[in-house]
VEXGUVEX-24116 format. One line per field, with one value per residue: residue number from 1; residue in one letter; x, y, z of N, C-alpha, C in turn. Coordinates in pm, 1 decimal. Layout:
N
k = c(NUM, ...)
r = c(A, ...)
n_x = c(X, ...)
n_y = c(Y, ...)
n_z = c(Z, ...)
ca_x = c(X, ...)
ca_y = c(Y, ...)
ca_z = c(Z, ...)
c_x = c(X, ...)
c_y = c(Y, ...)
c_z = c(Z, ...)
This chain:
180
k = c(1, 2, 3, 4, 5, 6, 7, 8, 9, 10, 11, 12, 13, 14, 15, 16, 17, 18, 19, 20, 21, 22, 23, 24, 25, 26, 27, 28, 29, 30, 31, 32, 33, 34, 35, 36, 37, 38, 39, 40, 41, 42, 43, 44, 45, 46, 47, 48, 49, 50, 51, 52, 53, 54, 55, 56, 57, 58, 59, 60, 61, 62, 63, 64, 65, 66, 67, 68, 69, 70, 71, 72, 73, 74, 75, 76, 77, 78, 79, 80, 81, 82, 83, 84, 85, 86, 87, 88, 89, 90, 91, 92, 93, 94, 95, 96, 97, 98, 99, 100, 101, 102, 103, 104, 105, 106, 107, 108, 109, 110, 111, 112, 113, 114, 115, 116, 117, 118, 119, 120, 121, 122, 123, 124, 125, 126, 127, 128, 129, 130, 131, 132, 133, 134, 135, 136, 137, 138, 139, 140, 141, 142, 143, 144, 145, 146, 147, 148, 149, 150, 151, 152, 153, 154, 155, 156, 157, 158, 159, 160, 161, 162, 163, 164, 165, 166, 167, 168, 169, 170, 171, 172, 173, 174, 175, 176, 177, 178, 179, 180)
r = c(X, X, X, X, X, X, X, X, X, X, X, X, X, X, X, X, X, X, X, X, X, X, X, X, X, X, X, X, X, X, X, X, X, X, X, X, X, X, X, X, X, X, X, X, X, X, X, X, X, X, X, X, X, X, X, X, X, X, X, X, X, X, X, X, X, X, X, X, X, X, X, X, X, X, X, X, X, X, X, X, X, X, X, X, X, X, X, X, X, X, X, X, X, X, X, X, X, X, X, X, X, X, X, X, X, X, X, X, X, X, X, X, X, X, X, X, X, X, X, X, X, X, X, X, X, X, X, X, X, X, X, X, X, X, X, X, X, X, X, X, X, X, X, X, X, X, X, X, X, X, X, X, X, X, X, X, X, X, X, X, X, X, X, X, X, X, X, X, X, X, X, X, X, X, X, X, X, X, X, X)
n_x = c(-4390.5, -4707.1, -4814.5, -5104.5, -5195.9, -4992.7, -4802.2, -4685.7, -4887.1, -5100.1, -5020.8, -4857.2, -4522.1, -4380.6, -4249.2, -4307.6, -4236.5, -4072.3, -3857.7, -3904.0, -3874.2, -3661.1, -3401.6, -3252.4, -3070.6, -2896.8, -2525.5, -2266.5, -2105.0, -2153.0, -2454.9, -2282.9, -2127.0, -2341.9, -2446.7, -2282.4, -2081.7, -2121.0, -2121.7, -2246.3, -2556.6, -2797.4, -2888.6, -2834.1, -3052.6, -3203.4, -3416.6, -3778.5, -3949.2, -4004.6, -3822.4, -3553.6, -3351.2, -3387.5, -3146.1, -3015.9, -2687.3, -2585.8, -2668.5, -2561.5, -2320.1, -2258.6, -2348.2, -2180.4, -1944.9, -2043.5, -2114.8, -1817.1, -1774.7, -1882.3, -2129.5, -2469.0, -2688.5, -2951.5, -3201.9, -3507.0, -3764.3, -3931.5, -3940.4, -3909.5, -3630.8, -3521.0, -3689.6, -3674.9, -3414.1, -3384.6, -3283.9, -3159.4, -3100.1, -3017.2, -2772.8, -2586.1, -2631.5, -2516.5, -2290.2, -2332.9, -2569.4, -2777.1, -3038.5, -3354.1, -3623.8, -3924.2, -4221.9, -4490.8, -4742.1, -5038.1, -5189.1, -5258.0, -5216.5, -5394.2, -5510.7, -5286.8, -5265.9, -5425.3, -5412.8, -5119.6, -5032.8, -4889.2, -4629.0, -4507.4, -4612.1, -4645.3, -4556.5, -4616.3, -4577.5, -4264.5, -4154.5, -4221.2, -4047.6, -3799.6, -3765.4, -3767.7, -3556.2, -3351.9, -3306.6, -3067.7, -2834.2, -2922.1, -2969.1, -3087.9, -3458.5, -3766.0, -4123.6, -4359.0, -4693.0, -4964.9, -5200.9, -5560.5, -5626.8, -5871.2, -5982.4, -5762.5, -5581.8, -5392.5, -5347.2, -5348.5, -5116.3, -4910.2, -4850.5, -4751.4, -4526.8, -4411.4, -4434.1, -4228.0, -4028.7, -3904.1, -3953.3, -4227.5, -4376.1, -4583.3, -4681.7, -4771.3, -4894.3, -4769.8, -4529.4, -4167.3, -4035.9, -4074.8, -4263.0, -4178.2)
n_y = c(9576.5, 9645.0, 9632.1, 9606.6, 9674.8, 9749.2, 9967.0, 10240.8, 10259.3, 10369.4, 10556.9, 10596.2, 10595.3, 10446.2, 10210.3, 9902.0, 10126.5, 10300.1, 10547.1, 10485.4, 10604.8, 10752.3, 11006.5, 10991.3, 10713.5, 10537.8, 10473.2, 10154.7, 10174.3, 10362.6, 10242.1, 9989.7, 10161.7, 10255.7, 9991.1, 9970.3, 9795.3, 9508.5, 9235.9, 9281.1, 9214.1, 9008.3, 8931.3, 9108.7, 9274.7, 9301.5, 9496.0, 9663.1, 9908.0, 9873.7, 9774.8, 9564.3, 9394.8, 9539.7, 9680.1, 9456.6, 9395.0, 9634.4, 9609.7, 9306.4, 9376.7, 9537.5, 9319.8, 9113.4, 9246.4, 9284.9, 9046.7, 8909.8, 9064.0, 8915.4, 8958.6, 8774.4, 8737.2, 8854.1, 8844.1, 8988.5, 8978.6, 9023.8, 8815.4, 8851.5, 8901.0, 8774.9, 8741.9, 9053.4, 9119.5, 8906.5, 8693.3, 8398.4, 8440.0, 8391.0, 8209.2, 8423.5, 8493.4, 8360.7, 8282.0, 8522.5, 8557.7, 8481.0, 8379.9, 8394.8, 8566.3, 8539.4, 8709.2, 8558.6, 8558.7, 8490.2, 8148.0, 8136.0, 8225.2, 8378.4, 8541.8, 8630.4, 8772.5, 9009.4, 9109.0, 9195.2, 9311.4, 9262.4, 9421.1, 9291.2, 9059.0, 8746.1, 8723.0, 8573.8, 8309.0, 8290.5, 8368.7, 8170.4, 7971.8, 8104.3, 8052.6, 7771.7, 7744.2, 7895.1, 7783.9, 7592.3, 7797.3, 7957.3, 7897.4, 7933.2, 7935.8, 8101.2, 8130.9, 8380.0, 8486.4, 8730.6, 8676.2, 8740.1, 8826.1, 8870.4, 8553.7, 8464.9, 8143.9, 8058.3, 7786.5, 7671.8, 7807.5, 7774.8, 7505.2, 7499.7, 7645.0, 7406.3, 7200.7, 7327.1, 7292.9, 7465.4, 7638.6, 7780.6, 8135.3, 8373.9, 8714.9, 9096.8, 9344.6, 9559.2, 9502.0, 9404.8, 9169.5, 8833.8, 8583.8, 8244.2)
n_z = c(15666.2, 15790.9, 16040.6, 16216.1, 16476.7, 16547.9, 16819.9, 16716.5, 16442.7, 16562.8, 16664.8, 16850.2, 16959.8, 17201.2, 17368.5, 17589.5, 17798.8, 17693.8, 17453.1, 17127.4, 16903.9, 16647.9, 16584.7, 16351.9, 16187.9, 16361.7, 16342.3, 16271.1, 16492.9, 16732.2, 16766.9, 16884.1, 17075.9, 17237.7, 17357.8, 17566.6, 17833.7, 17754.7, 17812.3, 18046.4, 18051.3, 18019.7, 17765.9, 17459.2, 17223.2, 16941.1, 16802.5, 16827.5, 16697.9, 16434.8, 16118.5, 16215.7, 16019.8, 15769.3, 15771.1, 15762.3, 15687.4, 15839.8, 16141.6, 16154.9, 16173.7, 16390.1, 16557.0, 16573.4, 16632.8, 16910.9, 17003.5, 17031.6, 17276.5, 17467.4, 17428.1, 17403.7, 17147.1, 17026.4, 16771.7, 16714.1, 16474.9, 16163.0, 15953.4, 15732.7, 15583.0, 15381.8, 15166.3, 15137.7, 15019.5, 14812.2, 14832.6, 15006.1, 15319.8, 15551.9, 15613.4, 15651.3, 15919.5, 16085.9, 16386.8, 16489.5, 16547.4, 16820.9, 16892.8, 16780.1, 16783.2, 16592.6, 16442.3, 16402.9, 16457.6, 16298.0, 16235.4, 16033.6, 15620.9, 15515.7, 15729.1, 15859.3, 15675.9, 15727.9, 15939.7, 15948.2, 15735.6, 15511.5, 15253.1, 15066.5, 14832.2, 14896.8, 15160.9, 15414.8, 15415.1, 15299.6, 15551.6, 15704.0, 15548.8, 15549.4, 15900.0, 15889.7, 15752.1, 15885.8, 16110.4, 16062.1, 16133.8, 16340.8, 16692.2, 16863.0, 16832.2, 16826.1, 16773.3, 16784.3, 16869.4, 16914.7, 17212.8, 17226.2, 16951.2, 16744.8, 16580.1, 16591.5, 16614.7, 16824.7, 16983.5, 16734.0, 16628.9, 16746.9, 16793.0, 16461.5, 16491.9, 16630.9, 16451.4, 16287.0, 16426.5, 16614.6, 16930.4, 17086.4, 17157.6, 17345.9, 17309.2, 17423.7, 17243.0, 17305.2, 17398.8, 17387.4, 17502.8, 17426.2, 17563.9, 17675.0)
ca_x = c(-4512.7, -4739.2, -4962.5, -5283.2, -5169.4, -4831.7, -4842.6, -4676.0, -4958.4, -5168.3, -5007.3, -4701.1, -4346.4, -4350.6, -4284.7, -4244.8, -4226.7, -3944.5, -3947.2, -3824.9, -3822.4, -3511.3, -3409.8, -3172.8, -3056.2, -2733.9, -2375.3, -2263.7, -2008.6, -2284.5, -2463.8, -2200.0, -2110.6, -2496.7, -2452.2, -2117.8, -2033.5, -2223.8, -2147.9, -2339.7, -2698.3, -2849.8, -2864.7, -2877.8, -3194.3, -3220.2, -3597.6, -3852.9, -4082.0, -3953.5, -3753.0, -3446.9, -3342.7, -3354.6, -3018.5, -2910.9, -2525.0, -2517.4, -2687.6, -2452.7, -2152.5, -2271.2, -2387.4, -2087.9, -1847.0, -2081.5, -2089.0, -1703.4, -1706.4, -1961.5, -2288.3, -2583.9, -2786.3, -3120.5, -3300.8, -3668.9, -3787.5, -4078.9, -3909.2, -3892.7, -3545.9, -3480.7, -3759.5, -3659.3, -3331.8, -3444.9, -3219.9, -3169.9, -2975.1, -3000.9, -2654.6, -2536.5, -2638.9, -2407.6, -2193.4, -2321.8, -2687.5, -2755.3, -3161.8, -3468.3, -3808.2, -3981.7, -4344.4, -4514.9, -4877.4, -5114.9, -5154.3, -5246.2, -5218.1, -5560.3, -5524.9, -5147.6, -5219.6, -5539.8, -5343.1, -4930.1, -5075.0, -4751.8, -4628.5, -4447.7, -4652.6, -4558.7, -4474.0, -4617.9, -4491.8, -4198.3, -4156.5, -4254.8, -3926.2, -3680.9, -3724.6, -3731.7, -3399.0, -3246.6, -3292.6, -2908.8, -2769.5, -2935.0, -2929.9, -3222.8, -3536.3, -3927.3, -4200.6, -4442.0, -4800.0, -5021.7, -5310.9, -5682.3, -5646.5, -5971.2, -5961.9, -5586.0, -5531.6, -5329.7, -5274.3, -5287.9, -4977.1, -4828.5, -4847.9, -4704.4, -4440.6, -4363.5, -4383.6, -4152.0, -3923.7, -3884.9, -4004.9, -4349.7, -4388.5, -4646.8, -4626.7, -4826.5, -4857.1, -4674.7, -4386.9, -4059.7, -3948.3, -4160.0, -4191.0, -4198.1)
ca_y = c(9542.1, 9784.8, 9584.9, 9679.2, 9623.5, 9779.6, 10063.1, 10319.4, 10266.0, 10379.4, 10709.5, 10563.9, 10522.1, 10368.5, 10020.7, 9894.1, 10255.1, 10333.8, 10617.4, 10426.6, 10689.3, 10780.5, 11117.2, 10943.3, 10624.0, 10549.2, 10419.8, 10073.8, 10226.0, 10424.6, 10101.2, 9926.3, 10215.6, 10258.0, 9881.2, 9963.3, 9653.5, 9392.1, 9112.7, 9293.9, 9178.7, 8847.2, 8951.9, 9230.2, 9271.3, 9389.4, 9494.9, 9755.9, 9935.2, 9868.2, 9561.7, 9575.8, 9332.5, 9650.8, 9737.4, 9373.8, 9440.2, 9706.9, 9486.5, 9229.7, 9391.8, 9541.4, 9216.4, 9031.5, 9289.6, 9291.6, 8870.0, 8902.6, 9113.8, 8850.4, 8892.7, 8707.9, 8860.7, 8820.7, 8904.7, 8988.1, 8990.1, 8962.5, 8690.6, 8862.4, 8963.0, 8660.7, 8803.0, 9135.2, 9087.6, 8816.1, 8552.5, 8361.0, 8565.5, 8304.0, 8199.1, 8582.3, 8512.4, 8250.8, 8334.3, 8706.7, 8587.4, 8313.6, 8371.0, 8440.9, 8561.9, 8609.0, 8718.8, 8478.6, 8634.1, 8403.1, 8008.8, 8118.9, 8324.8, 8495.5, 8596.8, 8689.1, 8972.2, 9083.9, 9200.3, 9238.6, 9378.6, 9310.1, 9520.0, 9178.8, 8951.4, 8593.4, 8742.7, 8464.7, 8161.3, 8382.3, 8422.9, 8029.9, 7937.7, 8160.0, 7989.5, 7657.8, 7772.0, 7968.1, 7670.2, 7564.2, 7869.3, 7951.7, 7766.4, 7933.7, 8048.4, 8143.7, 8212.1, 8452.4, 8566.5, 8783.1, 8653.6, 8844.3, 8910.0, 8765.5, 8444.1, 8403.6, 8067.0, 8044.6, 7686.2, 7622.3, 7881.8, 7670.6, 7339.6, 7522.6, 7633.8, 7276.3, 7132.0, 7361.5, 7209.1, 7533.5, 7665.0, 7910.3, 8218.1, 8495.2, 8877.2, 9143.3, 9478.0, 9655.2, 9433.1, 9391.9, 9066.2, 8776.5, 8485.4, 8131.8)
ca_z = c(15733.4, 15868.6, 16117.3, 16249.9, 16624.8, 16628.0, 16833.7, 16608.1, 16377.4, 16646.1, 16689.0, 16976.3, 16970.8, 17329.3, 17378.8, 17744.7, 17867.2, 17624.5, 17348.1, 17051.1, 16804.4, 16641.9, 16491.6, 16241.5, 16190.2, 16425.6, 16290.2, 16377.7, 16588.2, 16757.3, 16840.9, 16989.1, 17209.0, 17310.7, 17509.0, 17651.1, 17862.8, 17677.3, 17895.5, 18166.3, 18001.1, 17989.2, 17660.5, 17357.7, 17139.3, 16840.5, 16742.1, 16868.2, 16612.5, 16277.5, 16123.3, 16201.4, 15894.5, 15694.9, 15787.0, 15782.9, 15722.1, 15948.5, 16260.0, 16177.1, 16187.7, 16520.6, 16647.5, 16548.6, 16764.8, 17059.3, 17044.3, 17078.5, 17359.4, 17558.9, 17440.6, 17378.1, 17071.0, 17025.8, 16682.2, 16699.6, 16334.6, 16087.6, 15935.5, 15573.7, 15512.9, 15261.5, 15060.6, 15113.7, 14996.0, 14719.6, 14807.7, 15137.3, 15399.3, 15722.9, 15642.2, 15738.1, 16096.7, 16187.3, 16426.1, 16502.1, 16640.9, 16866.4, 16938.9, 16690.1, 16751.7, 16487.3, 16455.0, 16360.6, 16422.5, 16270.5, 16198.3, 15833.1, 15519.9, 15514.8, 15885.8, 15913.4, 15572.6, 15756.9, 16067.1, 15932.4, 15602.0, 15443.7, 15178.9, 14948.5, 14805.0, 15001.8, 15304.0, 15502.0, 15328.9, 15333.2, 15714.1, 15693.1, 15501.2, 15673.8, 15973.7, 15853.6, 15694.8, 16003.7, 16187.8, 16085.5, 16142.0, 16489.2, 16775.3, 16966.4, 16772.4, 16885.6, 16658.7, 16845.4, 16816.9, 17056.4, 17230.5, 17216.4, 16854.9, 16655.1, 16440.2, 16586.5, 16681.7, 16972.4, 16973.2, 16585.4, 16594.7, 16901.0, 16674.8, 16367.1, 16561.5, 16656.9, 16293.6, 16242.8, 16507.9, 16721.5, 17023.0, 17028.4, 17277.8, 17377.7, 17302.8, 17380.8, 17189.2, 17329.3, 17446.9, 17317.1, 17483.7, 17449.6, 17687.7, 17584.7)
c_x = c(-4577.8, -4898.2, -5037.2, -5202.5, -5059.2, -4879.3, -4728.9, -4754.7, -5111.6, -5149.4, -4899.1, -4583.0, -4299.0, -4369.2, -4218.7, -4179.3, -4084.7, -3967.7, -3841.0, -3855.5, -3676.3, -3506.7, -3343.8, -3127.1, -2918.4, -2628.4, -2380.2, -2180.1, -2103.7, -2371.1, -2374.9, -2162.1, -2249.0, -2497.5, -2335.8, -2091.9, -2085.1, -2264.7, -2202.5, -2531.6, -2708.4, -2853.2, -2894.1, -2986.3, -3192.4, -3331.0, -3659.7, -3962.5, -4036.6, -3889.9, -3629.2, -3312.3, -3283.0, -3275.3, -2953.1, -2784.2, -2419.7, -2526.0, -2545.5, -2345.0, -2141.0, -2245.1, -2261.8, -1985.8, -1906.1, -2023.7, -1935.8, -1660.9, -1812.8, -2089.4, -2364.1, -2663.4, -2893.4, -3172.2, -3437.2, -3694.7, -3899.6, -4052.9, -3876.6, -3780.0, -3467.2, -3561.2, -3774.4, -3524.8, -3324.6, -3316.3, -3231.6, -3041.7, -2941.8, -2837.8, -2580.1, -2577.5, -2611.5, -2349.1, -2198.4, -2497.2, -2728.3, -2926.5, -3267.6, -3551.5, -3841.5, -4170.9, -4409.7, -4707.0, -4985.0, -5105.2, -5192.5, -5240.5, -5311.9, -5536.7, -5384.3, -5170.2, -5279.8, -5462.9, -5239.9, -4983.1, -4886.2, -4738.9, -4556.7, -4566.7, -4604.1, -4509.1, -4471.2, -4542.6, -4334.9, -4100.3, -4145.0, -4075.9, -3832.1, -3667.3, -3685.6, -3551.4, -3323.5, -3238.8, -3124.7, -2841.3, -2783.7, -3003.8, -3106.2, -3362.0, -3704.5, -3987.1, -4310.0, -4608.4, -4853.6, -5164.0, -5417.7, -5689.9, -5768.1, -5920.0, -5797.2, -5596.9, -5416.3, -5246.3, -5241.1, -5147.7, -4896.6, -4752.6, -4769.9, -4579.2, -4371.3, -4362.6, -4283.9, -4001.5, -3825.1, -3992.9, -4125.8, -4400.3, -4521.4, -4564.3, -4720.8, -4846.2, -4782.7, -4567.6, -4306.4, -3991.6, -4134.6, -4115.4, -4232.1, -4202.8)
c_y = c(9670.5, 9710.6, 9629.8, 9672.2, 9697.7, 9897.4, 10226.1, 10334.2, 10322.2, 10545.1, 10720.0, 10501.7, 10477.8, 10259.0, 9978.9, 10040.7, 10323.4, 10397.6, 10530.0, 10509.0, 10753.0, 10915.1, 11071.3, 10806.2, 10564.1, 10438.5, 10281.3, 10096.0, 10292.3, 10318.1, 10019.0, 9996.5, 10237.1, 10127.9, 9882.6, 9831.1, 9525.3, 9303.6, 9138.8, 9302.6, 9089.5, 8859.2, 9130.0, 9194.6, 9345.8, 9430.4, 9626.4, 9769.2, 9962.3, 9693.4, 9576.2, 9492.1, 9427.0, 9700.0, 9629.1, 9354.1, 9468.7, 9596.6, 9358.4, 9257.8, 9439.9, 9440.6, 9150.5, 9109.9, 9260.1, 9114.1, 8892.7, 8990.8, 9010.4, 8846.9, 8803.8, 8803.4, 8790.1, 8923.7, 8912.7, 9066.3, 8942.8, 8846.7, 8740.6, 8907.6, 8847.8, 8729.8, 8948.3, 9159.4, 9010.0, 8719.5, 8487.8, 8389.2, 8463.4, 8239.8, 8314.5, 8570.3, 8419.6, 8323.3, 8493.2, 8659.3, 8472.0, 8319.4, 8445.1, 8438.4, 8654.4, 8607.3, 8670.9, 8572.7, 8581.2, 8286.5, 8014.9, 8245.2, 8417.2, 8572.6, 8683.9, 8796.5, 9060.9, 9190.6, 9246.0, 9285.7, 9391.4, 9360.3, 9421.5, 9089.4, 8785.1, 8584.1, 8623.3, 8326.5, 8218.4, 8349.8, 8293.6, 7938.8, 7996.5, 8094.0, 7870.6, 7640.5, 7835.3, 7850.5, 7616.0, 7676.0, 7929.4, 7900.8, 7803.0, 8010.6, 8029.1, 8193.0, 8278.8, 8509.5, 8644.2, 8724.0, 8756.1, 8919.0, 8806.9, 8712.7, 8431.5, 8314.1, 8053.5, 7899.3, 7640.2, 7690.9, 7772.6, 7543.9, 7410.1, 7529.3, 7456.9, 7215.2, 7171.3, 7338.0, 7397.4, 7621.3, 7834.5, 7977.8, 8340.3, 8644.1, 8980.6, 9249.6, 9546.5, 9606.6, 9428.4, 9231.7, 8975.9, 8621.9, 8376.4, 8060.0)
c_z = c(15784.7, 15965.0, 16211.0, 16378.4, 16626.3, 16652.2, 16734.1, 16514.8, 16482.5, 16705.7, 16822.3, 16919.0, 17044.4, 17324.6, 17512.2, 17840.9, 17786.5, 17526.3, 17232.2, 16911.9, 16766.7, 16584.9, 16317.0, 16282.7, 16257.4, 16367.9, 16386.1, 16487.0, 16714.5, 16840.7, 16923.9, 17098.4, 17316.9, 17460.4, 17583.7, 17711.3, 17818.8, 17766.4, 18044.5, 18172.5, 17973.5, 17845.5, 17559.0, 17264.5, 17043.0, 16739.9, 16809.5, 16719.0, 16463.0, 16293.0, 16103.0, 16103.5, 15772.7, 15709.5, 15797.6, 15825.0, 15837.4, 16093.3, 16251.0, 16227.7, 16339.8, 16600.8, 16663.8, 16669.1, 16882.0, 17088.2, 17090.5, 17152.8, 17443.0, 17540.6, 17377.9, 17276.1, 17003.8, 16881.0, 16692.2, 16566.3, 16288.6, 16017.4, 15763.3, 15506.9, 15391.7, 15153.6, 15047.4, 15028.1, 14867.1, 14723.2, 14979.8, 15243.6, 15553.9, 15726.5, 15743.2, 15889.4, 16167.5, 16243.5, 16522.7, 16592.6, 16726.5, 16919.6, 16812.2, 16729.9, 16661.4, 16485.1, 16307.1, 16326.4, 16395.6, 16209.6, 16057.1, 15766.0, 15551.3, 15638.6, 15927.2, 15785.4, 15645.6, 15845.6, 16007.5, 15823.2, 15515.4, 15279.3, 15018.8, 14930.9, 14856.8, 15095.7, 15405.3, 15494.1, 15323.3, 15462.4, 15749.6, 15669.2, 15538.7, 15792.4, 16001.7, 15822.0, 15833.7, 16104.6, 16169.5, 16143.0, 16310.7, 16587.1, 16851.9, 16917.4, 16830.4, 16800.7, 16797.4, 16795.0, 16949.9, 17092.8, 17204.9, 17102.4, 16746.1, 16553.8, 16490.6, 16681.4, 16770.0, 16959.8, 16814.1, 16554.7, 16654.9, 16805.7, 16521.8, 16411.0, 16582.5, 16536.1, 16241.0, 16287.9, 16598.7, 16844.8, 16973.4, 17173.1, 17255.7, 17343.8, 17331.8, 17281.8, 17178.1, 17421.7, 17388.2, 17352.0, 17466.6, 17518.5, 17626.4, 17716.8)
């Protein structure tokens, strides 16, 4: 994805006062020592300014140790690693993730390329069927869009969200959690 709105495309690597630039890409070992006590956070997150999907595997294998030391892990995702991947990956996050938000962005096609300008053909429909599908696998998921972005329905997202039979939250720009 490379959407209009994210601030890295904007010329920032700050998100919630945080520099989320990396020099290199860190080990899962590396990660797990980063949250040291786990079970002293309402939860772990795994998102910022990229998609963290793109390392699937690795995230997992992280996520999966942290879960069995106490935490709570939270994916925030574009929703496309089924179609990055080319098969359907929502099984892989039994067990290892217990929360999804995924950015959702706009209540349609035309409107969600304009802004997420994604880089696959079907991203949306895409993003659409992953969650439909992650729905067995995890227990707590949120589709997200941001308010004050033209032509983005607000409530037509809200209501998609709900056809889809999970819960639909706020984000702004430059946030990392979003509230539901």
């Amino acid at each position: 994805m490379r959407c209009a709105f994210c601030p890295k495309f904007r010329g920032s690597w700050t998100l919630d006062g945080l520099d989320l630039r990396l020099s290199r890409e860190p080990t899962v070992d590396e990660i797990v020592a980063a949250a040291g006590e786990p079970a002293r956070y309402e939860e772990i997150v795994f998102g910022g300014l990229g998609e963290p999907t793109l390392r699937l595997y690795d995230l997992m294998a992280a996520a999966l140790r942290l879960h069995g030391r106490g935490a709570r892990i939270r994916l925030q995702t574009d929703g496309l690693a089924s179609l990055v991947y080319g098969r359907d990956v929502t099984p892989d996050l039994e067990g290892g993730i217990d929360a999804l938000s995924v950015s959702l962005n706009a209540q349609d096609e035309q409107t969600y390329n304009r802004y997420c300008r994604p880089m696959l053909p079907g991203a949306y429909r895409a993003m659409l069927d992953f969650v439909a599908r992650a729905r067995e696998f995890v227990p707590d998921i949120v589709l997200t869009a941001t308010p004050g972005l033209d032509d983005v329905d607000m409530a037509a997202c809200e209501r998609l969200a709900g056809e889809l039979g999970v819960k639909f939250g706020t984000r702004g720009h430059d946030e990392m959690n979003c509230r539901q």
